[in-house]
Structure formats: structure tokens, C-alpha cells
C-alpha positions as a Markdown table, in Angstrom:
| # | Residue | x | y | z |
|---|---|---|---|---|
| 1 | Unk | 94.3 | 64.0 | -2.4 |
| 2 | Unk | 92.2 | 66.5 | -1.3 |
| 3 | Unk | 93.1 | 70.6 | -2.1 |
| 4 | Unk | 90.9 | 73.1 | -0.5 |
| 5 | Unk | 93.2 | 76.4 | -1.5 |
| 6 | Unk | 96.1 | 76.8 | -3.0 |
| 7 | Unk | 97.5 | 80.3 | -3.1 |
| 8 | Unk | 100.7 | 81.1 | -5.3 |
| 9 | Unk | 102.9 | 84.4 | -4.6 |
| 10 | Unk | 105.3 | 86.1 | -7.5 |
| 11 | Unk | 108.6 | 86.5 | -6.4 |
| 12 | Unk | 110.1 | 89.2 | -8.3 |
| 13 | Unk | 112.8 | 91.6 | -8.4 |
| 14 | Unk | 115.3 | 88.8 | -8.3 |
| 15 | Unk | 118.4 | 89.6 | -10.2 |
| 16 | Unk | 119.8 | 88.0 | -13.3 |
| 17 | Unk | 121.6 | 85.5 | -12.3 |
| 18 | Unk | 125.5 | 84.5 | -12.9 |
| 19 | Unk | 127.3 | 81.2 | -12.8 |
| 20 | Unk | 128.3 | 80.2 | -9.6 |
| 21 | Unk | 125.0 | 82.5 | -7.7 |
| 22 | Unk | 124.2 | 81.4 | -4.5 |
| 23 | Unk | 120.1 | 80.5 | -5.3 |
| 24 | Unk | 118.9 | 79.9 | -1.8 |
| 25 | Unk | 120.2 | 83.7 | -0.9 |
| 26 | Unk | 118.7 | 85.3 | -3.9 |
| 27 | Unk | 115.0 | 83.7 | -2.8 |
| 28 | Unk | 115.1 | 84.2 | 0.7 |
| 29 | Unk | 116.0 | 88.2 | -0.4 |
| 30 | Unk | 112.9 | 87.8 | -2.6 |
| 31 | Unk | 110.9 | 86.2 | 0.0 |
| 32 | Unk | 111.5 | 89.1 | 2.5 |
| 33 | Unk | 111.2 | 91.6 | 0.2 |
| 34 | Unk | 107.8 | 90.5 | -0.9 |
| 35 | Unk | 107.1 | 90.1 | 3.3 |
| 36 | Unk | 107.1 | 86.5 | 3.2 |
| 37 | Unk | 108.9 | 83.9 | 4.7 |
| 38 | Unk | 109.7 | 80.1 | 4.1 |
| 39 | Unk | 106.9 | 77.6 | 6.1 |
| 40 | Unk | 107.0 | 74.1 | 6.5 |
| 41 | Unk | 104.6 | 72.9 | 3.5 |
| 42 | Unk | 105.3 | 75.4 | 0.7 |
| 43 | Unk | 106.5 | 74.5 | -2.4 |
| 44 | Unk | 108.9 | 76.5 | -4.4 |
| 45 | Unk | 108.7 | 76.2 | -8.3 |
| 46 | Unk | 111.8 | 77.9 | -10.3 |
| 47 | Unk | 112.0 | 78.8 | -14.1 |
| 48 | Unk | 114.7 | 76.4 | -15.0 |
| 49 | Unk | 117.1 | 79.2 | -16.3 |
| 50 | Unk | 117.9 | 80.3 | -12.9 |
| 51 | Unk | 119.1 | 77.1 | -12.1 |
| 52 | Unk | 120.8 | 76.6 | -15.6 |
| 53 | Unk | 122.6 | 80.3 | -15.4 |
| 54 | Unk | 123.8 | 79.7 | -11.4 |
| 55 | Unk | 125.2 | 76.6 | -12.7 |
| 56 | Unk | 126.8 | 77.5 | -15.3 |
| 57 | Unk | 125.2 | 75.7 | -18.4 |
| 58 | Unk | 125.9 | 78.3 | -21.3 |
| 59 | Unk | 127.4 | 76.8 | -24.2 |
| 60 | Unk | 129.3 | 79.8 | -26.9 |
| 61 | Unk | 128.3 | 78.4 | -30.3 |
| 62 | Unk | 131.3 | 79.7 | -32.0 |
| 63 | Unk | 133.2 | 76.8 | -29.9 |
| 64 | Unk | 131.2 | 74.0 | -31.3 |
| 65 | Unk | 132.4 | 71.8 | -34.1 |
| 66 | Unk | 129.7 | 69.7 | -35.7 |
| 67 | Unk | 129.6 | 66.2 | -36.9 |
| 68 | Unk | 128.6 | 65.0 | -39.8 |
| 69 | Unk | 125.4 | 63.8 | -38.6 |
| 70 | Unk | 124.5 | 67.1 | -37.4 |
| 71 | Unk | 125.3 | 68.7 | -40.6 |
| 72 | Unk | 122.9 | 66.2 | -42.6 |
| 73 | Unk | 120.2 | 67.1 | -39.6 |
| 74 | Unk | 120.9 | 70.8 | -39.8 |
| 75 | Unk | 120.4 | 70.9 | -43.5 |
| 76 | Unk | 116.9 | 68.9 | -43.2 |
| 77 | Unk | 115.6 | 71.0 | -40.5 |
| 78 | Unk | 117.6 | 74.7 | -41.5 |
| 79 | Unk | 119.0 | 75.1 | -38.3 |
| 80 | Unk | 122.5 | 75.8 | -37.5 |
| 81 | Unk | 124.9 | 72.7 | -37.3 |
| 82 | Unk | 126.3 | 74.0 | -34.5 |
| 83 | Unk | 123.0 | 74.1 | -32.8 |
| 84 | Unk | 121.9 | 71.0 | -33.9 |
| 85 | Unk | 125.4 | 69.4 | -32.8 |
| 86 | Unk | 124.7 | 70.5 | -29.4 |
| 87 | Unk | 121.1 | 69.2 | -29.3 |
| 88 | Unk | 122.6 | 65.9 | -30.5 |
| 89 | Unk | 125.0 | 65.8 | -27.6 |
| 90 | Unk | 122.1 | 66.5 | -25.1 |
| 91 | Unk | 120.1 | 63.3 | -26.7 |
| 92 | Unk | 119.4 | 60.0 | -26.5 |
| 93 | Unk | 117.0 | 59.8 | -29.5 |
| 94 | Unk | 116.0 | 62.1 | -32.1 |
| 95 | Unk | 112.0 | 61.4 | -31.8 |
| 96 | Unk | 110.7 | 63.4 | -35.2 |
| 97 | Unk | 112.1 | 66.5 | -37.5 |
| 98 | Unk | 110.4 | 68.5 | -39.7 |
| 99 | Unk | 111.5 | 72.3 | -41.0 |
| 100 | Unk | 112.2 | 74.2 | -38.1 |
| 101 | Unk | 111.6 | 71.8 | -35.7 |
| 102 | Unk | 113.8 | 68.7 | -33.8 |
| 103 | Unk | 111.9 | 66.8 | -31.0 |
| 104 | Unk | 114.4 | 64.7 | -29.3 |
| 105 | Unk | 114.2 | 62.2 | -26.1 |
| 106 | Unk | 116.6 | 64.1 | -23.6 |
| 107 | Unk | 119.3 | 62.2 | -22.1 |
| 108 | Unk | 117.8 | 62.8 | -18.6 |
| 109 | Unk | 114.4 | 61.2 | -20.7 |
| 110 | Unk | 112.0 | 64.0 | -21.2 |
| 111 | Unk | 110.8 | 64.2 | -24.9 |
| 112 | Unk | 110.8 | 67.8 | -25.7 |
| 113 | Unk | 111.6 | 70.0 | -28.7 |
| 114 | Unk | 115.8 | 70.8 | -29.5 |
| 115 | Unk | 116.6 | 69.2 | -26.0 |
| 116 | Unk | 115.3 | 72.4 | -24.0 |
| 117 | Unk | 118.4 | 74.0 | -25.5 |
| 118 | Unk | 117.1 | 77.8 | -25.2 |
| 119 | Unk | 118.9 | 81.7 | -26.6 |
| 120 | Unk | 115.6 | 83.2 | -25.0 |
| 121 | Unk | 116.0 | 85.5 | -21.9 |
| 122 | Unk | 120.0 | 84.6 | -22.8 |
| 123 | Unk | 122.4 | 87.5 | -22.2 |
| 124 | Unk | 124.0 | 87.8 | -25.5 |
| 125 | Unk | 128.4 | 88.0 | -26.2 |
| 126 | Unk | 129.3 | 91.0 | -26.8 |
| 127 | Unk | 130.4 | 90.7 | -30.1 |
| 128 | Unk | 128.7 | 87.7 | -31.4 |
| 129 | Unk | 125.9 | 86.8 | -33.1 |
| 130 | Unk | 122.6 | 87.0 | -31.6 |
| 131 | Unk | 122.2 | 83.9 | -30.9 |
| 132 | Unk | 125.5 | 82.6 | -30.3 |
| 133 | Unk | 124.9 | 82.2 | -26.2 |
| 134 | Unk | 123.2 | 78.8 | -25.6 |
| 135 | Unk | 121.7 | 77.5 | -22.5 |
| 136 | Unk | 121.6 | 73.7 | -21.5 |
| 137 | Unk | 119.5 | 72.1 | -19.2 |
| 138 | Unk | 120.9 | 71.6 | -15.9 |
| 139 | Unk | 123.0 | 68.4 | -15.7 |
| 140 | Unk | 120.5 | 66.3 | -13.1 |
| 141 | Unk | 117.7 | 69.2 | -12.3 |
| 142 | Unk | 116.3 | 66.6 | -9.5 |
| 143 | Unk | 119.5 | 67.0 | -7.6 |
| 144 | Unk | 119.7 | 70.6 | -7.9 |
| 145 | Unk | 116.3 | 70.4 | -6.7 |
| 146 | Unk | 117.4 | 68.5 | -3.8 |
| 147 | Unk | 120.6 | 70.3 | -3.0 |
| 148 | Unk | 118.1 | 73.5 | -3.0 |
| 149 | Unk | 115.7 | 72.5 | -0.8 |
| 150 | Unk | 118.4 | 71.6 | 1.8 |
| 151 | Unk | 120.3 | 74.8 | 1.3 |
| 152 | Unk | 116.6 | 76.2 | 2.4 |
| 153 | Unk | 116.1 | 74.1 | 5.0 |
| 154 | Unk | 119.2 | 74.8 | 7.0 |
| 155 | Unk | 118.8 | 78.3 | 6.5 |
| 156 | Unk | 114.9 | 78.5 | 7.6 |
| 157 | Unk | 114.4 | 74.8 | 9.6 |
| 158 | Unk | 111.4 | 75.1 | 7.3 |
| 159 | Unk | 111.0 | 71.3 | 5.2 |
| 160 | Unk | 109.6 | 72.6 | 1.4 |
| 161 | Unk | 109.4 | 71.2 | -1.5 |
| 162 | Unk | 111.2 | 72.3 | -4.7 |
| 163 | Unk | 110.2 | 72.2 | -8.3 |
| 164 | Unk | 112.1 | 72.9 | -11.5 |
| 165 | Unk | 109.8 | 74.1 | -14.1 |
| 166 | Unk | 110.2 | 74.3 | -18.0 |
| 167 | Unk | 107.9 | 74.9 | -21.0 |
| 168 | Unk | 107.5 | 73.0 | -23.2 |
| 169 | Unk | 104.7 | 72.1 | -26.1 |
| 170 | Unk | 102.7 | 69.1 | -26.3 |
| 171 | Unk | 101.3 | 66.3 | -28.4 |
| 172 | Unk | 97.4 | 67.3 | -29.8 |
| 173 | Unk | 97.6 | 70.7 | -28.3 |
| 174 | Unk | 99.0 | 74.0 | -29.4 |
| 175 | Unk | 100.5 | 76.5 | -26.6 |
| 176 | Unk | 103.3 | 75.9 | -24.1 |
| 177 | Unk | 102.8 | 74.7 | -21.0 |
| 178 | Unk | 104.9 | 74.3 | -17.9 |
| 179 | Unk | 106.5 | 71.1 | -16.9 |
| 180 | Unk | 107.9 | 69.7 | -13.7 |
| 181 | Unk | 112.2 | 68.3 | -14.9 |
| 182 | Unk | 113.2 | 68.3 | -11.4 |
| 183 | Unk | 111.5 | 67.7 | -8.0 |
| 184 | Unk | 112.3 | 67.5 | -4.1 |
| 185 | Unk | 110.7 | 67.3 | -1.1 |
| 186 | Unk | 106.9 | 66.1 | -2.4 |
| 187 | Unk | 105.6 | 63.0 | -4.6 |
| 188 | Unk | 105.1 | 64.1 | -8.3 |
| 189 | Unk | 102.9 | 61.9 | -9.2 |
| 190 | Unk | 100.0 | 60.4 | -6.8 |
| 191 | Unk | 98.4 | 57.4 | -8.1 |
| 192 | Unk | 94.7 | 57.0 | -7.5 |
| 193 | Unk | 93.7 | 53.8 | -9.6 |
| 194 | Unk | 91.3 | 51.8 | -6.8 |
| 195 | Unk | 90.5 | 54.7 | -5.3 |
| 196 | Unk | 86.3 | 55.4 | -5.8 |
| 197 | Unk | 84.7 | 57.7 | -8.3 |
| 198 | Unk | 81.3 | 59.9 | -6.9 |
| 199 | Unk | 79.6 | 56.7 | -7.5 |
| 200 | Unk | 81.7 | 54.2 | -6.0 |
| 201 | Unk | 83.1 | 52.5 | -8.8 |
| 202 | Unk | 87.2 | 52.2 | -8.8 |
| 203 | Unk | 89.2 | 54.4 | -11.1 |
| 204 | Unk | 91.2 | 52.2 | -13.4 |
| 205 | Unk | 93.9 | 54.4 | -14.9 |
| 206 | Unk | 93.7 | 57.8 | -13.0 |
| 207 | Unk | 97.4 | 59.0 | -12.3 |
| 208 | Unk | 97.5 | 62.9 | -11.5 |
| 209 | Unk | 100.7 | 64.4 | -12.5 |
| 210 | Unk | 100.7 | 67.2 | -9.2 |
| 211 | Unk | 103.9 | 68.5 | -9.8 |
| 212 | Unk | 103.2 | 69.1 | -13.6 |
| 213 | Unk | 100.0 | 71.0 | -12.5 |
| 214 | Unk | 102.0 | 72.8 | -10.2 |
| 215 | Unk | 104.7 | 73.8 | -12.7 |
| 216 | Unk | 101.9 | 75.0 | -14.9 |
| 217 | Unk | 99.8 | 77.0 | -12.6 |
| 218 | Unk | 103.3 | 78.9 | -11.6 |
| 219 | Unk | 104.0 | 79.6 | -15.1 |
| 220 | Unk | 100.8 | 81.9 | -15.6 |
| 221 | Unk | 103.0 | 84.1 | -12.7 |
| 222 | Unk | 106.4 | 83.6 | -13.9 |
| 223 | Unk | 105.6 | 84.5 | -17.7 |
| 224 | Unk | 107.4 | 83.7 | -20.7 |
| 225 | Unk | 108.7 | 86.8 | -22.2 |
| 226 | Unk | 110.3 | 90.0 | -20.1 |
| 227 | Unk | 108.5 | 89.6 | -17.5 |
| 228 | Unk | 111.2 | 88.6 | -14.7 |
| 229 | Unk | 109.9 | 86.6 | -12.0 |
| 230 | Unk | 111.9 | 83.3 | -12.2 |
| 231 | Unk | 110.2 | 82.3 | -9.0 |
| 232 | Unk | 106.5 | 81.1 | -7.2 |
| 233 | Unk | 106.1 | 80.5 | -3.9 |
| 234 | Unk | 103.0 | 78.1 | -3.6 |
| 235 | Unk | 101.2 | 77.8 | -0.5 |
| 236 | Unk | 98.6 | 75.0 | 0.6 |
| 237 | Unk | 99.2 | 72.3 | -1.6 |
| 238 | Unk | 98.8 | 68.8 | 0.3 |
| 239 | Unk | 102.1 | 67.3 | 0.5 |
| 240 | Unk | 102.1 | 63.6 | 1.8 |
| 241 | Unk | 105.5 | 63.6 | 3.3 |
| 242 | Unk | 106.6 | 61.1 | 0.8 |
| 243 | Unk | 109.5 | 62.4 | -1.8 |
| 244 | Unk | 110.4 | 61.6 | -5.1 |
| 245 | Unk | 111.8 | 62.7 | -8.7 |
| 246 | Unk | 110.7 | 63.9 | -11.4 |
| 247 | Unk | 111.7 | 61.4 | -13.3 |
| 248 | Unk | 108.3 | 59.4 | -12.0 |
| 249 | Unk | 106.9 | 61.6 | -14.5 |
| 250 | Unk | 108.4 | 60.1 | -17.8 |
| 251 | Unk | 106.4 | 57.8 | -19.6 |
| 252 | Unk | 108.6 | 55.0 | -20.5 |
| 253 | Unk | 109.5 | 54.3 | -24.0 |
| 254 | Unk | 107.5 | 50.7 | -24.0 |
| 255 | Unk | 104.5 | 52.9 | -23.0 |
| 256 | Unk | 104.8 | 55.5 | -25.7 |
| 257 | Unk | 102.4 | 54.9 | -28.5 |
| 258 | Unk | 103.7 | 57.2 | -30.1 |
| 259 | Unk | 107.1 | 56.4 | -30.1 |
């Protein structure tokens, strides 16, 4: 996998976005008003609260009863119960907990801190607490990828890809970085054990995790405070034709030495 240039375009001024928003319109109206329009080959990576929001994944805190086991979590962590009773219902495994802090093995398998459950960049209820508006993670982000990308393609006749992008922090290394939780339309992860170093010899364990990279380099663009661009538009990056998920991306639990 060879990549010569890549060049990645902000798409701002797109509006916040309700439940039941129509995505594909809202970034084609970005596209033109930036002067750009959709190509065969480009890759489109989204902040995954644009595609929570038009989905409709908010969850009102005041609604949420806890369980028991939440309330023993909540108290060992100081969170609210009725936070940590919807971070419960998002996971398959609660990895560690300290103070402050519940890393958790989604249900959809990505090991991330309280589920990807966010309030940031959350329009608040009037008349709640400030952090009583909750968003989820969409339900299957590689389908909404999917569904995307072919709400794109009939509109343009243009064949992209689509990535779903999230932060999240890592293991050894402070900072958040952006992740790839849903894909379309190119391979996530290209595999180049076999293939030759500079000097010939055959890489052994070399696996290059392109939409991650991709996620990541759109974030630096996108932002994480008020900065408002939900949306990259990436240009040159050497799809194979092939497809796949971004569920290629999770290590599997037999693999994890760390959990």
C-alpha cells in the first residue's frame, strides 16, 4: 500500500443536527458550499455524534432507574448511578475502574472508557441538570456507515468510502486520539505480514490499521471542543476496492494481554 498524497478538506458550517436528519443532504450542502463535490475514491470520515444525534441516540438521565449493581459501581467510581446504569446497559464487560474512570468492552466490542457514552457537544434539557442529556453510540455504526455511503452513491454515482470516527484514549499513552467504530466502502485493516522490508526480509506481524490512521488524521480538522466541523472529506487515499467493517479492527479477547 503505497500513498503518495493525501489531502483532507474541513467541511464546516453544517448545522447541529436533530433526530431523524437526513446526513447525506447535510454533506452534500457542505460539500458545495466548500466548492467540492463527491469523486469516486474519496473517503468521508464523520465525528460519530452526527450520526448518533440523526439517529436519535440521546438517553434523558432523569428516566433511568439503576440497578443495584450500578449503584455499588457508581459509589466505587463517584459517578452517577444513573450514568453508570446506562454504561452497564451498553456493555459486555466492565474491563478496569478506578475514581472517575469505567473502561468497559462495548457491546459492539470496542474497549473504551464509560462505553463512548458522551454530555460533550450535547444540547442540554431545558430545565435539567447539566448533564442530564446523554448520547449513546449508534446502534451498529458499520451499518450506518453503509446505509451512508449508498445514500451518497445514488445521489452522486460517485462509490466512497465512509468512516465513523470517535476519540478515545489509549493504553501507555496519554491524549485522545481518533478511532475508526464504523466503516464502508474500503478495507480497514491491510495486512502486510510476507510482504518485504527495504532489505528484503518478510515482515512477520506488520498489520496497518488504515482506517484508524484515517480517523486520526481527520480529527486534527474536526476538533474536539467548539469547533464545529463534524465532517472530513479525504482525498487520495488508495482504496483496494475490497470492503469491510470496522469490526476487523478489534483485537479479540484471546489476543488481549491485557485482558
Amino acid at each position: 500500500m503505497r500513498i503518495d498524497r493525501l489531502t483532507l478538506h474541513a467541511l464546516p458550517g453544517i448545522p447541529l443536527v436533530r433526530p431523524g436528519d437526513d446526513l447525506a443532504s447535510l454533506i452534500l450542502a457542505a460539500l458545495k458550499r466548500c466548492g467540492l463535490t463527491l469523486a469516486t475514491g474519496d473517503v468521508l470520515v464523520l465525528a460519530q455524534k452526527i450520526v448518533s444525534k440523526s439517529e436519535g441516540r440521546y438517553v434523558d438521565v432523569r428516566h433511568v432507574v439503576p440497578s443495584p449493581a450500578a449503584v455499588a459501581l457508581a459509589k466505587e467510581v463517584g459517578k452517577d448511578p444513573r450514568f453508570v446504569e446506562l454504561v452497564l446497559g451498553e456493555s459486555a464487560e466492565v474491563v478496569r475502574r478506578r475514581p472517575g474512570i469505567i473502561v468497559v468492552a462495548h457491546k459492539l466490542g470496542f474497549v473504551l472508557a464509560n462505553a463512548g457514552i458522551d454530555h460533550s457537544n450535547i444540547e442540554p434539557i431545558e430545565g435539567a441538570e447539566a448533564d442530564a442529556h446523554c448520547l449513546l453510540l449508534p446502534v451498529d455504526p458499520d451499518a450506518s456507515s453503509a446505509r451512508l455511503r449508498a445514500a451518497l452513491g445514488e445521489r452522486t454515482q460517485a462509490d466512497v468510502g465512509i468512516i465513523i470516527a470517535d476519540s478515545v484514549g489509549r493504553a501507555w499513552r496519554q491524549g485522545t486520539v481518533g478511532i475508526a467504530i464504523g466503516v464502508a466502502g474500503l478495507k480497514p485493516l491491510v495486512d502486510l505480514r510476507g510482504q518485504p522490508d527495504l532489505f528484503g526480509r518478510s515482515l512477520m506481524v506488520t498489520q496497518v490499521g488504515v482506517a484508524d490512521e484515517v480517523a486520526a488524521a481527520a480529527g486534527l480538522l474536526m476538533g474536539q471542543a467548539d469547533e464545529g466541523c463534524p465532517a472530513v472529506l479525504v482525498r487520495g487515499l488508495a482504496r483496494s476496492g475490497e470492503d469491510g467493517t470496522a469490526r476487523e479492527l478489534v483485537r479479540p479477547k484471546e489476543q488481549d494481554m491485557f485482558r
